[in-house]
C-alpha positions as CSV (number, residue, x, y, z in Angstrom):
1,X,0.0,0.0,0.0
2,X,1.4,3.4,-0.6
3,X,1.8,5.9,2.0
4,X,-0.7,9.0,1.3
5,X,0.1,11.8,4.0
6,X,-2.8,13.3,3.1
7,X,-5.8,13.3,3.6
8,X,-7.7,9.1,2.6
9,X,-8.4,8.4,-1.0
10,X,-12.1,8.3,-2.3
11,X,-13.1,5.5,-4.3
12,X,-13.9,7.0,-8.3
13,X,-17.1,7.4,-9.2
14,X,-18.2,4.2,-11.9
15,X,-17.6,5.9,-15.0
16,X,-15.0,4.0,-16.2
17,X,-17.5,0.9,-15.3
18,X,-19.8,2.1,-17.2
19,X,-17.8,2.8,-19.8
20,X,-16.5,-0.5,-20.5
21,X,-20.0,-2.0,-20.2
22,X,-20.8,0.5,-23.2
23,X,-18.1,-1.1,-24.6
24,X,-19.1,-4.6,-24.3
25,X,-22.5,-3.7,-25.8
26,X,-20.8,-2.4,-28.7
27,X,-18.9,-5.7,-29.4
28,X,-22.2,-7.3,-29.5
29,X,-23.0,-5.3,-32.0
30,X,-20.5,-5.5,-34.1
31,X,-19.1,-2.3,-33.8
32,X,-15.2,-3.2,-32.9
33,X,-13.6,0.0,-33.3
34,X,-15.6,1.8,-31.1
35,X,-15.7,-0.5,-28.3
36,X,-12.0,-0.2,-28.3
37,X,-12.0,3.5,-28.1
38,X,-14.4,3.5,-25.4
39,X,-12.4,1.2,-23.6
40,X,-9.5,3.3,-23.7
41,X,-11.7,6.3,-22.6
42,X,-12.7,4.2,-19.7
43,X,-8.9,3.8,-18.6
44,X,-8.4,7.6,-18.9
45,X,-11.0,8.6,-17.3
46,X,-9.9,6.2,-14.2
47,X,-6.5,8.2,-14.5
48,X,-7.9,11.6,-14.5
49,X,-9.6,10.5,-11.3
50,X,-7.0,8.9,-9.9
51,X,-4.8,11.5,-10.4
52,X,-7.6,14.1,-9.1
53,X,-7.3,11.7,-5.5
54,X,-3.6,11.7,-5.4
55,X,-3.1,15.1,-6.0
56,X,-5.5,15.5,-3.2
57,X,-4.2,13.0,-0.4
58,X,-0.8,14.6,-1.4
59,X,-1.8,17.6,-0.2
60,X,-1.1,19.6,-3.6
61,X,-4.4,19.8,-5.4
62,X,-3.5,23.2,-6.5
63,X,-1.0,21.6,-8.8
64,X,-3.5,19.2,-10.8
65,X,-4.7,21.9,-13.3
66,X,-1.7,23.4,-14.2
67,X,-0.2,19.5,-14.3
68,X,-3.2,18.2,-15.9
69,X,-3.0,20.6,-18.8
70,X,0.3,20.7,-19.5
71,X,0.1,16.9,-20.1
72,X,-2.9,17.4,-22.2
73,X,-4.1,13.6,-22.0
74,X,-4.6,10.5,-19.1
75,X,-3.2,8.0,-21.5
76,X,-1.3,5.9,-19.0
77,X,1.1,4.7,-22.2
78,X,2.6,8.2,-22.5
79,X,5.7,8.8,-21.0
80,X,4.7,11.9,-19.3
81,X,2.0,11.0,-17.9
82,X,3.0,7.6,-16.5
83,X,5.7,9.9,-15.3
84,X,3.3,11.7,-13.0
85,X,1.5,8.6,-12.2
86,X,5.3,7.1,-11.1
87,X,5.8,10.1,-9.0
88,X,2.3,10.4,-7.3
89,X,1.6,6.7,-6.8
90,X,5.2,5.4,-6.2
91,X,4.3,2.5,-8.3
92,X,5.7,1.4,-11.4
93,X,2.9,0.0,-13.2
94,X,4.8,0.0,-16.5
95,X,7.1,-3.4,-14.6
96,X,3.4,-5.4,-14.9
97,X,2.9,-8.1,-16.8
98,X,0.0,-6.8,-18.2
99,X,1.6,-3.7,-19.6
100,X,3.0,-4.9,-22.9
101,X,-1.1,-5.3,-23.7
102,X,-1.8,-2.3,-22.8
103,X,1.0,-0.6,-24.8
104,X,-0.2,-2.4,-27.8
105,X,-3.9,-1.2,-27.2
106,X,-2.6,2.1,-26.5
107,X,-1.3,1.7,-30.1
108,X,-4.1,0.0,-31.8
109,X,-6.6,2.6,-29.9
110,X,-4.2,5.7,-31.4
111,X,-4.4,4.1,-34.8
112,X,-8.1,3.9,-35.3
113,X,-8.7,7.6,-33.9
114,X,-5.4,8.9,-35.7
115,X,-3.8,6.9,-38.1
116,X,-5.1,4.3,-41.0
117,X,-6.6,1.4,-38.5
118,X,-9.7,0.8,-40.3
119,X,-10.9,-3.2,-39.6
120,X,-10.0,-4.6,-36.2
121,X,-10.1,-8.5,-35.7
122,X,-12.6,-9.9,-32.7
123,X,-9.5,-11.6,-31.0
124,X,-7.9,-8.0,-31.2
125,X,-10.2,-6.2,-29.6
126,X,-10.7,-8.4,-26.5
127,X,-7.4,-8.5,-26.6
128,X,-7.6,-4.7,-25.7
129,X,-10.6,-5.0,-23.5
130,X,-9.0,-7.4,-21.1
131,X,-5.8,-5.1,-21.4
132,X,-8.5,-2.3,-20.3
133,X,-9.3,-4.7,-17.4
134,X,-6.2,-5.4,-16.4
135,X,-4.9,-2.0,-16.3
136,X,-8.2,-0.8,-14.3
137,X,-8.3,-3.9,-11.7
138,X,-4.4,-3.7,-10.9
139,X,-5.0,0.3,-10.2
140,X,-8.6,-0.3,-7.9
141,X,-6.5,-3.3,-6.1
142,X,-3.4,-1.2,-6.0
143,X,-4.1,2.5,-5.2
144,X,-7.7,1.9,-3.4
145,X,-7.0,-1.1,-1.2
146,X,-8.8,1.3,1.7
147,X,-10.7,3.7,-0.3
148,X,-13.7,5.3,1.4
149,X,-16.9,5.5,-0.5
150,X,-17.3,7.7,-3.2
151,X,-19.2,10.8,-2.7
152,X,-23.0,11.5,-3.9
């Protein structure tokens, strides 16, 4: 468990749960590319509220704007911002066995918003949904062993 000398950590509110049911509904229907991007929204938004708690039970929320916009993104696979994460969490999540998958749906997710990913196989994209998982379960077990509730 890390040492917060703040102030406890709130558990997130279930967006990103939510999110990755939408995502599940959309692989029933067929629609494979944007299941994976709502997947990967799922993960961010657990990292933008993540980071909203540690900059809080650090004692420094004054610094998660100007932080939070200078990074411009939550995307856990960037450099910076795992960077942060390191720093605030005193966890390496990148030494994971899980984080090769995620790195790869970090890609695959970058490609169909940015790049020329058109057609993603089934296996691919549960392949990036359990990634999604993975990444999300290792952070709730992780950084929220002791949470309290979240708020109304």
């Amino acid at each position: 468990m890390l040492p917060t000398p703040g102030a406890a950590m709130t558990l997130p509110k279930p967006y990103y749960q939510q999110l990755m049911a939408a995502a599940e509904r959309l692989i029933e229907q067929n629609e494979l590319a944007p299941a994976v991007i709502t997947a990967f929204t799922a993960c961010e938004v657990l990292t933008e509220q993540l980071f909203d708690e540690l900059w809080r039970s650090r004692g420094l929320p004054q610094l998660a704007r100007p932080i939070g916009m200078a990074l411009r993104s939550n995307n856990l696979a960037d450099d910076r911002v795992r960077t942060v994460y390191n720093a605030l969490s005193q966890d390496r999540i990148e030494n994971q066995l899980f984080w090769p998958s995620f790195k790869e749906f970090a890609k695959l997710r970058n490609g169909l918003v940015h790049g020329n990913e058109r057609n993603v196989p089934l296996q691919r994209v549960r392949d990036a949904i359990e990634a999604a998982k993975s990444v999300q379960d290792y952070i709730m077990r992780r950084l929220y062993p002791f949470a309290l509730p979240p708020a109304p």
